[in-house]
SEVEX-216183 format. One record per atom (N, C-alpha, C, O): residue in three letters; x, y, z; atom name; residue number from 1. Coordinates in steps of 0.1 Angstrom, whole numbers, plus 5000, padded with zeros to 4 digits. Atoms other than C-alpha are relative to their C-alpha. Layout:
# SEVEX-216183
ALA/X/Y/Z/CA/NUM
...
//
This chain:
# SEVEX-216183
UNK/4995/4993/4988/N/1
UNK/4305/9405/8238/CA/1
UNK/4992/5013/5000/C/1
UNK/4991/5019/4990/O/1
UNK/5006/4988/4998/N/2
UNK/4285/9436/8251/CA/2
UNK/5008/5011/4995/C/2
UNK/5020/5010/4994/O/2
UNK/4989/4984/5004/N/3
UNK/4296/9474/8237/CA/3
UNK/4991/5008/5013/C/3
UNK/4982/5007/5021/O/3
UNK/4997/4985/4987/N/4
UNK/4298/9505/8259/CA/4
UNK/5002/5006/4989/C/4
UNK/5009/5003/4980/O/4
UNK/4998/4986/5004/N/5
UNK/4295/9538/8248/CA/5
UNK/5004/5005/5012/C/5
UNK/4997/5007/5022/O/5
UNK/4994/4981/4992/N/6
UNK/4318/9565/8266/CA/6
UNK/5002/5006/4999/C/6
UNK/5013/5006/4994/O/6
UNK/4998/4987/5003/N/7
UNK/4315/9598/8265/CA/7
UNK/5012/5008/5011/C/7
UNK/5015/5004/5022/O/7
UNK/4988/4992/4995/N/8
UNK/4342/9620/8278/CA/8
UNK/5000/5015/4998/C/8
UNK/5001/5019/4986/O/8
UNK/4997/4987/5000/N/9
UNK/4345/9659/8286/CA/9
UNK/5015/5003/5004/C/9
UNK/5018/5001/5016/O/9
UNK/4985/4999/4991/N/10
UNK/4383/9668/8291/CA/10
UNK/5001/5013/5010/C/10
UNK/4995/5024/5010/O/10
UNK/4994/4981/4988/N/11
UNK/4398/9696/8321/CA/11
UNK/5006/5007/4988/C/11
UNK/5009/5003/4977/O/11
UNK/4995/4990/5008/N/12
UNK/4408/9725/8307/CA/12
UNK/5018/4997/5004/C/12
UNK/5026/5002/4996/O/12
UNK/4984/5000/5001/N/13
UNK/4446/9715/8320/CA/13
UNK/5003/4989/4989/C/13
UNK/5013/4988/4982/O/13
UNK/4994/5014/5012/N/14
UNK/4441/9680/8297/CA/14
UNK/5000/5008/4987/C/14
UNK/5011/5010/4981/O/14
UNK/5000/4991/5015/N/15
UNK/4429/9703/8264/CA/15
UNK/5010/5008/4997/C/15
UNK/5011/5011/4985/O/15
UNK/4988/4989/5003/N/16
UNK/4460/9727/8269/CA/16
UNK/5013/4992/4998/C/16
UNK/5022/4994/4991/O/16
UNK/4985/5009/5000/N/17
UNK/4487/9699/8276/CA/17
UNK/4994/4999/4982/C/17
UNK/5002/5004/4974/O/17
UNK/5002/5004/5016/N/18
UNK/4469/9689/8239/CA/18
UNK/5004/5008/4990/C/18
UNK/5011/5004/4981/O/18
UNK/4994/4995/5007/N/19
UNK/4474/9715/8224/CA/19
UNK/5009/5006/4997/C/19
UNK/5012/5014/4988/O/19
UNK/4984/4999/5000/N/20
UNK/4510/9717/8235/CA/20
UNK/5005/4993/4991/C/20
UNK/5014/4996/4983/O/20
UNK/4991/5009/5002/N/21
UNK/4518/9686/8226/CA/21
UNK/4986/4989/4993/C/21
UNK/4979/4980/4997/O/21
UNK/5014/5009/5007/N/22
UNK/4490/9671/8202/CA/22
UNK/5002/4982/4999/C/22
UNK/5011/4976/4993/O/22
UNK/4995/5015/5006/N/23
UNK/4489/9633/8201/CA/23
UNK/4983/4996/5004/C/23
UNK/4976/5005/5011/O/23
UNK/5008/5004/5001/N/24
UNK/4457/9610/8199/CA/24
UNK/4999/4995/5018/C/24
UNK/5005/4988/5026/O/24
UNK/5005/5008/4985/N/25
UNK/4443/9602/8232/CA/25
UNK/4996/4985/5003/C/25
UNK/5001/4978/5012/O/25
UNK/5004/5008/5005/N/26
UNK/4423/9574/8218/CA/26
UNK/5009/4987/5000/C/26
UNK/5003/4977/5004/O/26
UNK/4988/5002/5002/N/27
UNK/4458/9557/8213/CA/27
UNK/5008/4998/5016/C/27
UNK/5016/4988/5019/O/27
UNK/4997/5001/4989/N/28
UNK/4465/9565/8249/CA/28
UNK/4996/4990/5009/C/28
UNK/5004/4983/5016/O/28
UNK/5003/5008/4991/N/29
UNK/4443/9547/8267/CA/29
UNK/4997/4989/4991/C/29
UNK/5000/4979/4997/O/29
UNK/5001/5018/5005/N/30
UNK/4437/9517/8244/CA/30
UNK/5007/4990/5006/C/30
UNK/5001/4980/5006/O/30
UNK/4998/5008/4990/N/31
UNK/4460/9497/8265/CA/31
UNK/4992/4996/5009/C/31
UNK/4986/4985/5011/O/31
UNK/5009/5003/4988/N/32
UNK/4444/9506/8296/CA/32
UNK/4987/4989/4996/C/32
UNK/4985/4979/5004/O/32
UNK/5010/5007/5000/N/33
UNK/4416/9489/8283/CA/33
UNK/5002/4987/4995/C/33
UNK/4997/4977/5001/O/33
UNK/4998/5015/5003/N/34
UNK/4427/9460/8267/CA/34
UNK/5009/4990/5013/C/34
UNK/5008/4978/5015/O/34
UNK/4998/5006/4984/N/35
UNK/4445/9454/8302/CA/35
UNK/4987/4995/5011/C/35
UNK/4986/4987/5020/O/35
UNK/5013/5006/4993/N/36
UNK/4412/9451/8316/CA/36
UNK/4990/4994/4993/C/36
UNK/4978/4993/4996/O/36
UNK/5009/5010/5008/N/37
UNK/4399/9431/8289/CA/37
UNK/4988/5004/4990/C/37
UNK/4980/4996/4985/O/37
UNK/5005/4990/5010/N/38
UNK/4381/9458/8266/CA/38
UNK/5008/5002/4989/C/38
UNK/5020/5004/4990/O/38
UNK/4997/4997/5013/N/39
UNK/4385/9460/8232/CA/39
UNK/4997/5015/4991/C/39
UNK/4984/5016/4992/O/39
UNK/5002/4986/5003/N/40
UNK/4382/9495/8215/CA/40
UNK/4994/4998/4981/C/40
UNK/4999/4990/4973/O/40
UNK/5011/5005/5013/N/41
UNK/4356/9494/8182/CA/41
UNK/5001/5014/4994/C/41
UNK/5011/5018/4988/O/41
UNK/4994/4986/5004/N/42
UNK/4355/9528/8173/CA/42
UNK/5002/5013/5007/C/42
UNK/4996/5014/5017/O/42
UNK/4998/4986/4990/N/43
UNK/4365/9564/8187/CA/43
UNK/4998/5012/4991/C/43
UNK/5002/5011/4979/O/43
UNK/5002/4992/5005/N/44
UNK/4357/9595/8175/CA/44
UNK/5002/5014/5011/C/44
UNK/5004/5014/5023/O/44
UNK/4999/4985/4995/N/45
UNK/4358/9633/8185/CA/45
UNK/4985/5008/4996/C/45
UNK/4983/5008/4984/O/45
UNK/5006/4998/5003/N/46
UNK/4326/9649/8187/CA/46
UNK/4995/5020/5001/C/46
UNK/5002/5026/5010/O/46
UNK/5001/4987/4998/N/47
UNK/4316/9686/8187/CA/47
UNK/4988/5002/5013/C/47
UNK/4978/4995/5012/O/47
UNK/5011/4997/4990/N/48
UNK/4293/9697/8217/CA/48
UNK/5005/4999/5017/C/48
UNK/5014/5004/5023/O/48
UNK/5001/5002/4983/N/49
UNK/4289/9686/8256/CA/49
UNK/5013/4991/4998/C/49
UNK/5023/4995/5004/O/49
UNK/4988/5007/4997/N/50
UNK/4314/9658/8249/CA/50
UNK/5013/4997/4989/C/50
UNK/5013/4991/4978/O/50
UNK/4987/5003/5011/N/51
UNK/4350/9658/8234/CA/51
UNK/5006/4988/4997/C/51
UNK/5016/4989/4990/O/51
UNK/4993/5014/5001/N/52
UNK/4360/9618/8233/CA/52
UNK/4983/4992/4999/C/52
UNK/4972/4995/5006/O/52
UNK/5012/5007/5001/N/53
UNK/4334/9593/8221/CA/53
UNK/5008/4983/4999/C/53
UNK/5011/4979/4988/O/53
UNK/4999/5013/5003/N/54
UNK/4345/9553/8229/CA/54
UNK/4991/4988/4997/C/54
UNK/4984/4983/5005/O/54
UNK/5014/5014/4997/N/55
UNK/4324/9522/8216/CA/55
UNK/5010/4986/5001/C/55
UNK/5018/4984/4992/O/55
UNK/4990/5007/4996/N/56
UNK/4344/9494/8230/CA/56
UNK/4991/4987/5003/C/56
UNK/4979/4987/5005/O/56
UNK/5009/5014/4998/N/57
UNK/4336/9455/8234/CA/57
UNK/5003/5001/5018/C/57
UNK/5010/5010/5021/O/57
UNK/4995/5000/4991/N/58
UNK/4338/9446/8271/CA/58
UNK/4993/4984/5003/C/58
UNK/4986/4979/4994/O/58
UNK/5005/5014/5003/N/59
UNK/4329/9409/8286/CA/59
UNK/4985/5001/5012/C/59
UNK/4975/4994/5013/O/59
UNK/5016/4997/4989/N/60
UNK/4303/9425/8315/CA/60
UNK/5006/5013/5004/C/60
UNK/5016/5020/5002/O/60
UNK/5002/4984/4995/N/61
UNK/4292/9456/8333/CA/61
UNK/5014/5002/5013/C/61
UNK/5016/5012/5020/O/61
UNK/4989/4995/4987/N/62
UNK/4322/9454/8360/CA/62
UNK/5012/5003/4989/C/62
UNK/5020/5012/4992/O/62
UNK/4986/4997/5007/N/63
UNK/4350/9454/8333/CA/63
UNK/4994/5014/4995/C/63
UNK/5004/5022/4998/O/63
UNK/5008/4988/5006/N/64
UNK/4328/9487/8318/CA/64
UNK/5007/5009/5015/C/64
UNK/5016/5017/5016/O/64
UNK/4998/4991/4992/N/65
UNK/4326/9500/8353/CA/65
UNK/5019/5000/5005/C/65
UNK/5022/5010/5011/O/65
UNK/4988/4999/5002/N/66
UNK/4364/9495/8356/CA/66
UNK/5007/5005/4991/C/66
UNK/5019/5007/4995/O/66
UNK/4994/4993/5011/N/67
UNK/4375/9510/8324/CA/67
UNK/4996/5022/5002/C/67
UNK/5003/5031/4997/O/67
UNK/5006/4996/4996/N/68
UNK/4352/9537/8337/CA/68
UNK/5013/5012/5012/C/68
UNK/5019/5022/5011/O/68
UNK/4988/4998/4988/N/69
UNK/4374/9539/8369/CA/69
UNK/5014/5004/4996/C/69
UNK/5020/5011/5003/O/69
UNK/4985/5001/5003/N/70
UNK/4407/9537/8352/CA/70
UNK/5000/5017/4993/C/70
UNK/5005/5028/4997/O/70
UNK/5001/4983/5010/N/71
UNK/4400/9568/8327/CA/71
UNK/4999/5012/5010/C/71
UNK/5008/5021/5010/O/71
UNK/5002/4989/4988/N/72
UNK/4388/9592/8357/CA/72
UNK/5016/5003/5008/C/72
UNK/5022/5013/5009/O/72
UNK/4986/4993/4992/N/73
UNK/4420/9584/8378/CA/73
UNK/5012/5008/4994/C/73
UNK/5019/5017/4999/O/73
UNK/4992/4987/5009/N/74
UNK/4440/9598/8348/CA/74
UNK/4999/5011/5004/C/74
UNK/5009/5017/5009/O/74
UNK/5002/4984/4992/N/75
UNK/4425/9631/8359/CA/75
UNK/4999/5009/4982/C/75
UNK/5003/5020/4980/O/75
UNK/5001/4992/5014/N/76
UNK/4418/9639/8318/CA/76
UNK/4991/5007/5003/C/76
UNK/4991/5020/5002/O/76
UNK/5008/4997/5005/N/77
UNK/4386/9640/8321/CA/77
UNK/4994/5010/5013/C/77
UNK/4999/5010/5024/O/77
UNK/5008/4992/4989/N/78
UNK/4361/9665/8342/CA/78
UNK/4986/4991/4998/C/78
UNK/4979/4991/5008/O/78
UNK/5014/5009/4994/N/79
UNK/4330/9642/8338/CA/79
UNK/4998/4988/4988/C/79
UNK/5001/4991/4976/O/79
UNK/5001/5014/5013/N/80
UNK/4324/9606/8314/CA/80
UNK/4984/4996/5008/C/80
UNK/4977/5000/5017/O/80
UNK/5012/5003/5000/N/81
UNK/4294/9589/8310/CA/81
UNK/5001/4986/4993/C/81
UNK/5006/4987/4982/O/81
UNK/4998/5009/5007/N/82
UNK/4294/9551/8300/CA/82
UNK/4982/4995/4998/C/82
UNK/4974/4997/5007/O/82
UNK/5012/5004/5006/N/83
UNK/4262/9538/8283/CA/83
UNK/5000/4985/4995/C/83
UNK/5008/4982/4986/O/83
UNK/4998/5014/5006/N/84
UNK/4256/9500/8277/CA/84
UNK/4993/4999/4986/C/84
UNK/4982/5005/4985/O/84
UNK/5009/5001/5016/N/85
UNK/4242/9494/8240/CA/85
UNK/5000/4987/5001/C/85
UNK/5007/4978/5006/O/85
UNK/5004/5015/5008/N/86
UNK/4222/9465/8227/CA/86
UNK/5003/5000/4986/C/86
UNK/5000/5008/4977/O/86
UNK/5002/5006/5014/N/87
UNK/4230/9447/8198/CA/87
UNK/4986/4998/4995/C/87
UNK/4975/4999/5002/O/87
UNK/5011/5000/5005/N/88
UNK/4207/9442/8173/CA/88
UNK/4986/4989/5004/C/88
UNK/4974/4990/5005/O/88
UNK/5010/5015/4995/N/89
UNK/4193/9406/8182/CA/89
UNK/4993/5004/5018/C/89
UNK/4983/4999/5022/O/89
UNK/5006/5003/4988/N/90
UNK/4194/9420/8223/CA/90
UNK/4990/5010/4994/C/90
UNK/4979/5006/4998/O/90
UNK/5012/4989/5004/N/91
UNK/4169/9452/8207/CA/91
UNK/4989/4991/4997/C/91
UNK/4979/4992/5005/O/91
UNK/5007/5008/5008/N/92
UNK/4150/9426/8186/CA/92
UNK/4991/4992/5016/C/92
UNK/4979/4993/5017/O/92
UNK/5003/5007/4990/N/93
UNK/4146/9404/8221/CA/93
UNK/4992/5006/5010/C/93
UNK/4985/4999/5017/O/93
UNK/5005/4989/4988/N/94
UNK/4135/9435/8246/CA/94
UNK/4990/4999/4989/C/94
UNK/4983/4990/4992/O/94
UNK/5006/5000/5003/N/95
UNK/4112/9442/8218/CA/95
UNK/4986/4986/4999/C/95
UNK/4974/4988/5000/O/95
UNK/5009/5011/4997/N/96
UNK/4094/9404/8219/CA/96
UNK/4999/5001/5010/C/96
UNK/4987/5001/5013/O/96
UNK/5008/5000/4986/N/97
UNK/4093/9405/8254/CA/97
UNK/4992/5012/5006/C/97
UNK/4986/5010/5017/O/97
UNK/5012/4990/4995/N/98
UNK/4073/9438/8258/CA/98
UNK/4990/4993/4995/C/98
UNK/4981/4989/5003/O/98
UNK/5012/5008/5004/N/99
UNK/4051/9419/8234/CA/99
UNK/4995/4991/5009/C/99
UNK/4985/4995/5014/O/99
UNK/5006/5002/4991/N/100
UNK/4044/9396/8256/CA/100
UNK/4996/5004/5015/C/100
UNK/4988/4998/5022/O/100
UNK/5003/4994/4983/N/101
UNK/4042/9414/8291/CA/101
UNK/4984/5009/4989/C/101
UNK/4972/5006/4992/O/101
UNK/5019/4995/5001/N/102
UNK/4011/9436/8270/CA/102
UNK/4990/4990/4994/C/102
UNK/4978/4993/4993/O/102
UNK/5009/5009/5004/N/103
UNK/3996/9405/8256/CA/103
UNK/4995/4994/5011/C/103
UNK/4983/4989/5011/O/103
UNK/5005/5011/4986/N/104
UNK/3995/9388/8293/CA/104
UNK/4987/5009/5007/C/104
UNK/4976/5005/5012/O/104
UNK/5006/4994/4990/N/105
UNK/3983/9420/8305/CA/105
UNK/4985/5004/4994/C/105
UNK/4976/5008/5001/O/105
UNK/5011/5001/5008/N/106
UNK/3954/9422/8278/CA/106
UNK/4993/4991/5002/C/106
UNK/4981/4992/4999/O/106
UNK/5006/5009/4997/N/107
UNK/3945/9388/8288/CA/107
UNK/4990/4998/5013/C/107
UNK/4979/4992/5015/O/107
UNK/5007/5002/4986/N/108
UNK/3938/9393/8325/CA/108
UNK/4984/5004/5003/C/108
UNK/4979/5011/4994/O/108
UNK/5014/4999/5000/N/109
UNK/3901/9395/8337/CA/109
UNK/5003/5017/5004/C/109
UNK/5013/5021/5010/O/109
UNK/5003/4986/5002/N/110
UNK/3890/9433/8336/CA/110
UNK/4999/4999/5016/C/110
UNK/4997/4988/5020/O/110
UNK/5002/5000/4986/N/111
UNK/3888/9445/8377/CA/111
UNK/4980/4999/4993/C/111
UNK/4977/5000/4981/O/111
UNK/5010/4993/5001/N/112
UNK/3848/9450/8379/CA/112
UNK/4997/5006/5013/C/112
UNK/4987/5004/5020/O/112
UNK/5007/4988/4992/N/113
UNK/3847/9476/8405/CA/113
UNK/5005/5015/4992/C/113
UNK/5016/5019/4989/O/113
UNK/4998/4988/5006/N/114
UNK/3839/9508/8389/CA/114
UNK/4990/5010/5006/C/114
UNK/4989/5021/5002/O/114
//
C-alpha cells in the first residue's frame, strides 16, 4: 500500500487549547483516518516549520487527499502538506526507467544541422 507523509503546522488557538489540556493529537485523529481507510505508521513531533509529522499507509492518492481534507476541517491546523513516498522497490523502478529513457535517447541518430 502507498505511504504519505503529512506535515502539519498548528493555530495558535489549537497550541493553547494544548497546553490547557495536553493530550496526544496523533491519538486524535487516528480514527479519522482509519475511517477513510488509512493506516497510521509512525508520527512524530518535529522542531521547526512543522509541529505534527504523519507517515500513514493509504490505498491511493484520493484516500491521501481525503485524509488531507478531514484534518483541515478540524480547524487545528493553519497549513499541512501531504507528500507521497516511494517505497524502496517503487525508487529502485523510477531509477531503471530513467535508465532507459537516456539509453533510448543516446541511441537516436545525432540531428546534422549545425
Amino acid at each position: 500500500m502507498p505511504l504519505y507523509m503529512y506535515q502539519a503546522s498548528y493555530t495558535a488557538k489549537s497550541m493553547s487549547d494544548q497546553l490547557k489540556a495536553p493530550q496526544d493529537p496523533v491519538e486524535l485523529i487516528r480514527p479519522t483516518l482509519e475511517e477513510l481507510g488509512a493506516t497510521i505508521v509512525v508520527a512524530g513531533f518535529p522542531f521547526g516549520e512543522y509541529d505534527v509529522v504523519v507517515v500513514y499507509e493509504a490505498p491511493d492518492d484520493m484516500t491521501a487527499a481525503s485524509v488531507a481534507m478531514a484534518v483541515a476541517a478540524a480547524g487545528e491546523v493553519r497549513s499541512g502538506k501531504t507528500t507521497r513516498l516511494l517505497s524502496g522497490q517503487e525508487w529502485l523502478e523510477s531509477l531503471r526507467k530513467r535508465r532507459i529513457v537516456t539509453s533510448r535517447k543516446t541511441r537516436q541518430p545525432h540531428d546534422s544541422r549545425s
